[in-house]
DSSP file (Angstrom, degrees, kcal/mol; ACC not computed):
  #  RESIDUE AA STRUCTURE BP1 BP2  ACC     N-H-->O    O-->H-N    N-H-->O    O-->H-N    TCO  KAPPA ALPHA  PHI   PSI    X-CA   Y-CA   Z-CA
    1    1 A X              0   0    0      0, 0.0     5,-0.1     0, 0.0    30,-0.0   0.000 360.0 360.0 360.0 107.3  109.6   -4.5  -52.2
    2    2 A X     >  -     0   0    0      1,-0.1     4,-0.7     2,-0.1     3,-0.3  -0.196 360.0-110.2 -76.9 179.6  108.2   -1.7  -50.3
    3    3 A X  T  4 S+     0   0    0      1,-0.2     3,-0.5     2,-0.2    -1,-0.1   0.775 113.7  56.3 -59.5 -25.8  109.2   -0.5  -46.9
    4    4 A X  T  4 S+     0   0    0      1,-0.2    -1,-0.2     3,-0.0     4,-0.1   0.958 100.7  58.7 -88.6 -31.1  105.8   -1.6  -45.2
    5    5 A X  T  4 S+     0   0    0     -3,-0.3     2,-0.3     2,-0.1    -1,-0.2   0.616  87.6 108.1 -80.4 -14.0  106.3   -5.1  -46.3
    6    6 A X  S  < S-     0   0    0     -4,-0.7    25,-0.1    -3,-0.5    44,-0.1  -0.457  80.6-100.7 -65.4 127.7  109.9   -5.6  -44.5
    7    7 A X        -     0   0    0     -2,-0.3     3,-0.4    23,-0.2    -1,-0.1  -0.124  32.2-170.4 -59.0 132.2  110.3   -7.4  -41.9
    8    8 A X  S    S+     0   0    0      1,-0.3    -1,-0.1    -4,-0.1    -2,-0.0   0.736  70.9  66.5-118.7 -13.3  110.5   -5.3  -38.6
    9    9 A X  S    S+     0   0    0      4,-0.1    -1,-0.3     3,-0.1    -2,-0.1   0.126  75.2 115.9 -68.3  14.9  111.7   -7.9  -35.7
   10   10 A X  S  > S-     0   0    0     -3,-0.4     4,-0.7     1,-0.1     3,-0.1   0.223  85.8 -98.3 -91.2-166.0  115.2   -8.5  -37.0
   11   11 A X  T  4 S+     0   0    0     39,-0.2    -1,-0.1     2,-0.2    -2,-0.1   0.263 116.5  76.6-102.1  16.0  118.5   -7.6  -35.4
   12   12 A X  T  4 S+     0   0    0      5,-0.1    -1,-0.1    14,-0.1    14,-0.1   0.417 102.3  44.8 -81.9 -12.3  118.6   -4.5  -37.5
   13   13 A X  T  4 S+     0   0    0     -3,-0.1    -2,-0.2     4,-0.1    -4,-0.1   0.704  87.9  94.6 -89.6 -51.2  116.0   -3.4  -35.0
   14   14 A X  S >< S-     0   0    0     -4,-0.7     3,-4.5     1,-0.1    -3,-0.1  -0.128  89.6-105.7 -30.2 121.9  117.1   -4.1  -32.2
   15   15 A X  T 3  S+     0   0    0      1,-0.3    -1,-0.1    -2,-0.1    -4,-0.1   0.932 115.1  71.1 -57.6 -22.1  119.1   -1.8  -29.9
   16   16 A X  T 3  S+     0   0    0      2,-0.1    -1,-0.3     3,-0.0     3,-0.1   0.895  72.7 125.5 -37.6 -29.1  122.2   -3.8  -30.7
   17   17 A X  S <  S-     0   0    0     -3,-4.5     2,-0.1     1,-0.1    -5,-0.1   0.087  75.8-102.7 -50.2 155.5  121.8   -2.2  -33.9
   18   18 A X    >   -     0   0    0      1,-0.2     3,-1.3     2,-0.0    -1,-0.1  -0.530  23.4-133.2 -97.1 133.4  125.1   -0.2  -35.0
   19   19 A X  T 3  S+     0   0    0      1,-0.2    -1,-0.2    -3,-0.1    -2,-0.1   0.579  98.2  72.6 -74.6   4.9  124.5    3.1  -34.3
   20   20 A X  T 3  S+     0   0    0      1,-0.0     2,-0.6     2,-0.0    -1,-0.2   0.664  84.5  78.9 -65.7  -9.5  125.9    4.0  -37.9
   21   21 A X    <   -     0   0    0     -3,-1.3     2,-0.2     4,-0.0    -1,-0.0  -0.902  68.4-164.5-119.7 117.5  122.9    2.6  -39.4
   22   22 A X     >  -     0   0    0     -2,-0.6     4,-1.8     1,-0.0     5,-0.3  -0.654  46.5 -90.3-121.0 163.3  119.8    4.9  -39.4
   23   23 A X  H  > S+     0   0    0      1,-0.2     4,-0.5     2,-0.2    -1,-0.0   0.564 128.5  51.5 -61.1   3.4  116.3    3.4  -40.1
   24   24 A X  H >> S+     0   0    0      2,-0.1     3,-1.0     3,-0.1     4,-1.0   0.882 113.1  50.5 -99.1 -50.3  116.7    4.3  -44.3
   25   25 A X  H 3> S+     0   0    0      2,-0.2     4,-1.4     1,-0.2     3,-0.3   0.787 111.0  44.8  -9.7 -62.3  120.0    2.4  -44.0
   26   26 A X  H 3X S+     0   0    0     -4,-1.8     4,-1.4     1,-0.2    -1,-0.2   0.660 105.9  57.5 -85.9 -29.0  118.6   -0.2  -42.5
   27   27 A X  H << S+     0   0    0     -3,-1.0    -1,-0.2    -4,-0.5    -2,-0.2   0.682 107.9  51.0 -66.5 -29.4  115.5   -0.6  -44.8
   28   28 A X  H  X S+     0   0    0     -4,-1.0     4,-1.3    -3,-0.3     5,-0.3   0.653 106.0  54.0 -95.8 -17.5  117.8   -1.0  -47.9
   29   29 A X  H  X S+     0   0    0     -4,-1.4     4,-3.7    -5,-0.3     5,-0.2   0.941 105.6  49.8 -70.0 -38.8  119.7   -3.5  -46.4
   30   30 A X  H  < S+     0   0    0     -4,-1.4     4,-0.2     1,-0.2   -23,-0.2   0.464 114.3  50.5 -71.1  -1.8  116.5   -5.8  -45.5
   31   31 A X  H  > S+     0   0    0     -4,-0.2     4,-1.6     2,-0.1    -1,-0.2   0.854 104.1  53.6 -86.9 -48.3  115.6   -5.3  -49.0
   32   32 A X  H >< S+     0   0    0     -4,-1.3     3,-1.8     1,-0.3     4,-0.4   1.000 114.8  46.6 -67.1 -64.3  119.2   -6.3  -50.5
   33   33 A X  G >< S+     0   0    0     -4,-3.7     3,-1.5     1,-0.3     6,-0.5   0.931 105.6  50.6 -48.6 -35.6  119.0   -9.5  -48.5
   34   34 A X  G 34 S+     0   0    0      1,-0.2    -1,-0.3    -4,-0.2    -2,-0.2   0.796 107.5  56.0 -95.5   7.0  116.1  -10.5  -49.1
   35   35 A X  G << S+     0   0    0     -3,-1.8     2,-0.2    -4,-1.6    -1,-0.2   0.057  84.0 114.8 -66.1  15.6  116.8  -10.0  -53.3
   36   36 A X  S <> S-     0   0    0     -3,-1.5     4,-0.6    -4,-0.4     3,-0.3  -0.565  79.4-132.5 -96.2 158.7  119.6  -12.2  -52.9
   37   37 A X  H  > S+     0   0    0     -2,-0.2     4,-0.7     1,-0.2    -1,-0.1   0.490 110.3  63.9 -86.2 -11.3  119.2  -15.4  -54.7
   38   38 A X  H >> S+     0   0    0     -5,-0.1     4,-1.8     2,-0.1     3,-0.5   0.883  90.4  67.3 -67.7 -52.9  120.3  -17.0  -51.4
   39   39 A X  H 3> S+     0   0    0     -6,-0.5     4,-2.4    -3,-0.3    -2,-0.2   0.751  94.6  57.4 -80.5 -47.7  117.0  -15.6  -50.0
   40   40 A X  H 3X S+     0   0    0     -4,-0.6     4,-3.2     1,-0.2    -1,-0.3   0.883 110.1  44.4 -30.5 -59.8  114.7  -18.1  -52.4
   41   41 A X  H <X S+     0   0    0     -4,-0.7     4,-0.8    -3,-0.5    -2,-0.2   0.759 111.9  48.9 -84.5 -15.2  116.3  -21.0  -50.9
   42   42 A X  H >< S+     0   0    0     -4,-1.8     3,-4.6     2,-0.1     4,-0.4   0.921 113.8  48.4 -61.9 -65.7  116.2  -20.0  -47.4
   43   43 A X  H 3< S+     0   0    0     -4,-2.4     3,-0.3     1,-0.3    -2,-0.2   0.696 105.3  58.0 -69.7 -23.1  112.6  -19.1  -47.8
   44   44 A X  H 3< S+     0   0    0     -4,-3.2    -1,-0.3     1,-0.2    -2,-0.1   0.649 102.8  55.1 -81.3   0.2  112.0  -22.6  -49.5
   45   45 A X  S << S-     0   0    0     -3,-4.6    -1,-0.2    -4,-0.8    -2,-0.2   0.445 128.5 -99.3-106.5  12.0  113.3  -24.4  -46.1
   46   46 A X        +     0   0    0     -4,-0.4     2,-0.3     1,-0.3    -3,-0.2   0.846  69.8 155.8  94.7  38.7  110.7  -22.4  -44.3
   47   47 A X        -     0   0    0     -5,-0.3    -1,-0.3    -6,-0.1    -2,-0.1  -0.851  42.6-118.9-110.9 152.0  112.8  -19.7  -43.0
   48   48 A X     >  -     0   0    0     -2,-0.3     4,-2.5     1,-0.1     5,-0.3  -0.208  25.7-108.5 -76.2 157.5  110.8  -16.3  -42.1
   49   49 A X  H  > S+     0   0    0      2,-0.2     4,-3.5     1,-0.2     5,-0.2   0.907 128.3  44.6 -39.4 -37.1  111.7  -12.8  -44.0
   50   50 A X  H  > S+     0   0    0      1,-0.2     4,-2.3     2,-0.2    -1,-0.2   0.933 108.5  49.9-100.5 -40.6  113.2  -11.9  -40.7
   51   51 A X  H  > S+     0   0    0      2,-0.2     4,-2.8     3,-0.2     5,-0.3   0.938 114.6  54.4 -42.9 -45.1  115.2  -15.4  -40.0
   52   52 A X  H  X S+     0   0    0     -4,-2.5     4,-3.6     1,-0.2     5,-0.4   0.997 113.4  36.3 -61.4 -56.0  116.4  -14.6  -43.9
   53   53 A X  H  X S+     0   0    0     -4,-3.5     4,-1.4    -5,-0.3    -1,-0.2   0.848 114.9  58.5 -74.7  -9.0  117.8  -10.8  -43.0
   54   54 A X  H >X S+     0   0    0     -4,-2.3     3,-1.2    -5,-0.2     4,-0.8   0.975 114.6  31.8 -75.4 -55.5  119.1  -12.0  -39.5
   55   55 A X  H >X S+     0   0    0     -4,-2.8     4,-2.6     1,-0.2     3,-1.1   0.964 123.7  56.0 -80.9 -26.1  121.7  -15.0  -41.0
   56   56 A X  H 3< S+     0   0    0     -4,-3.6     4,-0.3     1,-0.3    -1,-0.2   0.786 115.0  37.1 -73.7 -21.7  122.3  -12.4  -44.5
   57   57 A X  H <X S+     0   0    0     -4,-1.4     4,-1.1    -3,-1.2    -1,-0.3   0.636 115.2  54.6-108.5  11.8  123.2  -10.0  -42.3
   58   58 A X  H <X S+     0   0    0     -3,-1.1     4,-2.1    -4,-0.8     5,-0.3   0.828 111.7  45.2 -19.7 -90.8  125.1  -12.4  -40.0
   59   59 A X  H  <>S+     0   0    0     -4,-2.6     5,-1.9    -5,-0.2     6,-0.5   0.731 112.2  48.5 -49.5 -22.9  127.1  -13.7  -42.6
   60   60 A X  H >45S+     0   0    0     -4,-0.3     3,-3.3    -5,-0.2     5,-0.4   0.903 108.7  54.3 -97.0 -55.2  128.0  -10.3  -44.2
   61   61 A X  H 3<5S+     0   0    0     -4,-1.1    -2,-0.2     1,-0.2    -3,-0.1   0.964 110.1  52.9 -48.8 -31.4  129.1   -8.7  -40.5
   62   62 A X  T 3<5S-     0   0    0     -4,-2.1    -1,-0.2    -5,-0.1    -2,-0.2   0.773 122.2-118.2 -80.3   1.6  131.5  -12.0  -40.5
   63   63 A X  T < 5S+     0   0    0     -3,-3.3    16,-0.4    -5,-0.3    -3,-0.2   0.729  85.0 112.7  80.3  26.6  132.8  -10.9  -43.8
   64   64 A X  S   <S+     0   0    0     -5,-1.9    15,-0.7    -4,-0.4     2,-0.3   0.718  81.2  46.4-101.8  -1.1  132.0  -13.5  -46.3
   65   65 A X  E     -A   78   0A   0     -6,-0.5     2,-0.3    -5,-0.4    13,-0.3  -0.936  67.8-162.2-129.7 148.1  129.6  -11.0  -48.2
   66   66 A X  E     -A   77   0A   0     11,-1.8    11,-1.0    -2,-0.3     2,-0.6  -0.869  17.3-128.3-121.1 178.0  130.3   -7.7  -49.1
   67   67 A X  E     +A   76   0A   0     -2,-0.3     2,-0.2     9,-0.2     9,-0.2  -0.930  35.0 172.5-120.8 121.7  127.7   -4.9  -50.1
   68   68 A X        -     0   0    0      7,-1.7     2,-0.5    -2,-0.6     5,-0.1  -0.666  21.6-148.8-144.9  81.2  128.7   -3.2  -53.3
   69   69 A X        -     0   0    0     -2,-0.2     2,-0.8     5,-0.1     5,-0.2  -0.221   9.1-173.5 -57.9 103.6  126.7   -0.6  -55.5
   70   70 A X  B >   -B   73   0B   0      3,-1.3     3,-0.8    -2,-0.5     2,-0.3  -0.838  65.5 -52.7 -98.6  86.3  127.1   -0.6  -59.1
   71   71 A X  T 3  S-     0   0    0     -2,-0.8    -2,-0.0     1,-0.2     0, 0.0  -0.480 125.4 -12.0  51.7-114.4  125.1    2.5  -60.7
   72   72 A X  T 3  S+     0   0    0     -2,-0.3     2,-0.3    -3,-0.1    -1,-0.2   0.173 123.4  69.3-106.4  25.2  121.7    2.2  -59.3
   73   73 A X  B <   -B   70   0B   0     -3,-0.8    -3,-1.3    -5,-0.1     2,-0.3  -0.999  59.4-154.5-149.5 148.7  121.5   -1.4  -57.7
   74   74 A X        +     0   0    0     -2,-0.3     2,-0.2    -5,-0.2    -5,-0.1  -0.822  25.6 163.1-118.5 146.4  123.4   -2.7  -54.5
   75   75 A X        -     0   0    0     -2,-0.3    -7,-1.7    -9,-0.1     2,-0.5  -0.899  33.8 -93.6-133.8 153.0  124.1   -6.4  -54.2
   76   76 A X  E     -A   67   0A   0     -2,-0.2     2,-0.5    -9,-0.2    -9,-0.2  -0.561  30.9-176.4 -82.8 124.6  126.1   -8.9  -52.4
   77   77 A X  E     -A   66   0A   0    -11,-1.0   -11,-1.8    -2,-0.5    -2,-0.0  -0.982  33.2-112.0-123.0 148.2  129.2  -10.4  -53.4
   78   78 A X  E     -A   65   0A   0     -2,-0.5   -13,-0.3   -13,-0.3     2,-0.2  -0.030  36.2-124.4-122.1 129.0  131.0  -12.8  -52.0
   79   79 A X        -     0   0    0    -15,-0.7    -1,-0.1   -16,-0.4     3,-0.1  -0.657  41.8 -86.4 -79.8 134.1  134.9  -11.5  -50.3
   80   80 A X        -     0   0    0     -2,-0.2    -1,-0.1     1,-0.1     5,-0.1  -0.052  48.7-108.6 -21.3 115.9  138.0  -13.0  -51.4
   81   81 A X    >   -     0   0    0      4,-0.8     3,-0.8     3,-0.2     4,-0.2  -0.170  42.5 -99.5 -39.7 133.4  138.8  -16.3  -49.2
   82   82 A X  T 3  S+     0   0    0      1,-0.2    -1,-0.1     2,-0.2    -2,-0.1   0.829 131.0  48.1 -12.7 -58.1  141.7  -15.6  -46.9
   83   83 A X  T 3  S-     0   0    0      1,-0.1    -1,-0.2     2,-0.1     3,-0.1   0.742 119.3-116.2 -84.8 -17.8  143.9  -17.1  -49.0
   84   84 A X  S <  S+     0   0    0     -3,-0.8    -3,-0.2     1,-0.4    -2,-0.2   0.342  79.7 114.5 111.6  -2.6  142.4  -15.0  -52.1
   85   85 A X        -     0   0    0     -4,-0.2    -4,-0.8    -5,-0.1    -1,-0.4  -0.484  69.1-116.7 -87.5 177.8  141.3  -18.2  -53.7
   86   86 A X     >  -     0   0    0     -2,-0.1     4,-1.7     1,-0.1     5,-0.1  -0.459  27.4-120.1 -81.8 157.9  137.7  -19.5  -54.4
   87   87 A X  H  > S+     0   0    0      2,-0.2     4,-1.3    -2,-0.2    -1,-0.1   0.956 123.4  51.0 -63.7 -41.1  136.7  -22.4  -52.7
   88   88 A X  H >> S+     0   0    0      1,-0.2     4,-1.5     2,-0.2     3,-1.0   0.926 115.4  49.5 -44.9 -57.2  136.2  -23.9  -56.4
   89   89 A X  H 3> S+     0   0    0      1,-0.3     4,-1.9     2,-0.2    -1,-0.2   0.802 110.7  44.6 -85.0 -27.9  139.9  -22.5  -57.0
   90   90 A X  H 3< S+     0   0    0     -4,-1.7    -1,-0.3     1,-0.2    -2,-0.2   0.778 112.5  48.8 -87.1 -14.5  141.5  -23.9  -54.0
   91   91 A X  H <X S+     0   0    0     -4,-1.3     4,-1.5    -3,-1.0     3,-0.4   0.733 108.4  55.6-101.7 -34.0  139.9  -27.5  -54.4
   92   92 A X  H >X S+     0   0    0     -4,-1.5     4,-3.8     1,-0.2     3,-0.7   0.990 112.0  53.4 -52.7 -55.6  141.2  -27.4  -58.5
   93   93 A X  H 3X S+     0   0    0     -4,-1.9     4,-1.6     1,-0.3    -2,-0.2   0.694 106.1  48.8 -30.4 -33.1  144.7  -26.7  -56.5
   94   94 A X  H 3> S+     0   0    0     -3,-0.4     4,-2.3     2,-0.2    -1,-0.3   0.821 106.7  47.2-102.4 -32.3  144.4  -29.4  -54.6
   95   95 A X  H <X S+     0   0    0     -4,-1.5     4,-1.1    -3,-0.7     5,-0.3   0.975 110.7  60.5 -74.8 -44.3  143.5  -32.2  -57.3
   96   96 A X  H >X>S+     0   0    0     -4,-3.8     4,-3.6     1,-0.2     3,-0.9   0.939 109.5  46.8 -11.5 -77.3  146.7  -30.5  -59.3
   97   97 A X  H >X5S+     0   0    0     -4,-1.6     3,-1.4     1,-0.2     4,-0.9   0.786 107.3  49.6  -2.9 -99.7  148.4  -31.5  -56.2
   98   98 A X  H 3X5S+     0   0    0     -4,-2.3     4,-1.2     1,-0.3    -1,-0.2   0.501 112.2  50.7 -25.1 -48.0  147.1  -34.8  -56.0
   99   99 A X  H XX5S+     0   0    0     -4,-1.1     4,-2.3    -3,-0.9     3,-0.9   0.858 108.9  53.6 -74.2 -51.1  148.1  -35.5  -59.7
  100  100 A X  H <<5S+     0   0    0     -4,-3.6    -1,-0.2    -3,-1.4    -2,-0.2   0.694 106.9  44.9 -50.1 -43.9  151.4  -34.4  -59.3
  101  101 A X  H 3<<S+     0   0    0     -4,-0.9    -1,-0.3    -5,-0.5    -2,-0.2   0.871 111.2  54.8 -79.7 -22.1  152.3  -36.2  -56.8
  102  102 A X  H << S+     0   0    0     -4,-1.2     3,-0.4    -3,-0.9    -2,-0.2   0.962 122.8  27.9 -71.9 -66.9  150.6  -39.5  -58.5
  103  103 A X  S  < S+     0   0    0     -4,-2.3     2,-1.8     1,-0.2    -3,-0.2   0.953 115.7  52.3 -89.8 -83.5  152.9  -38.8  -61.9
  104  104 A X              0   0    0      1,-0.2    -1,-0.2    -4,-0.1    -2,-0.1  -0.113 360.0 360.0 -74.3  28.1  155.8  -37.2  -61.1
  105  105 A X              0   0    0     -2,-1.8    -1,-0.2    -3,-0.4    -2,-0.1   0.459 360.0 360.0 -19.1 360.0  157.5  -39.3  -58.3
C-alpha cells in the first residue's frame, strides 16, 4: 500500500495527534490497520479507509490491540483480558462452572 494511497483525514492528522508520532510513524500505522483482517470486514459494511484507521486506532489507544513487530512485519494483536483470560477462555470457565454445580451438589 503506498503512502499516496492512505487515507489523509483521519485522527492521525489531526492536531490531536500525539505529538510522539511524526508523519512516517503515522503512515505505518494507517497501513497496519488497514492490513488487518478486521479492515476487510469493516470495508465490506461500507466503512471508508479513514472510518477503518479512526475505530483501529481507537480500539488500540483503549488497549484491546497492541502493535508488535516480529522481524520485518508489524501487526496487531489482541492484549490479555483484565483478568488474563480470552473471552473464549473465560466463557469455557464458565460452562465448567455451570457443570459443576449441576453434578456435584
Amino acid at each position: 500500500m503506498s503512502e499516496s494511497s492512505l487515507p489523509t483525514n483521519t485522527v492521525l492528522d489531526g492536531l490531536e495527534r500525539d505529538p510522539m508520532l511524526d508523519d512516517e510513524m503515522v503512515a505505518v500505522l494507517k497501513a497496519v490497520y488497514l492490513k488487518q483482517p478486521q479492515a476487510l470486514e469493516f470495508r465490506a459494511s461500507g466503512m471508508s479507509d479513514a472510518e477503518i484507521v479512526d475505530a483501529m486506532h481507537e480500539i488500540a489507544q483503549a488497549g484491546l490491540l497492541k502493535i508488535v513487530q516480529k522481524n520485518s512485519r508489524v501487526s496487531l494483536v489482541p492484549t490479555e483480558s483484565p483478568a488474563g483470560l480470552t473471552p473464549q477462555q473465560r466463557k469455557a470457565r464458565a460452562k465448567r462452572r455451570q457443570r459443576r454445580r449441576l453434578f456435584h451438589r
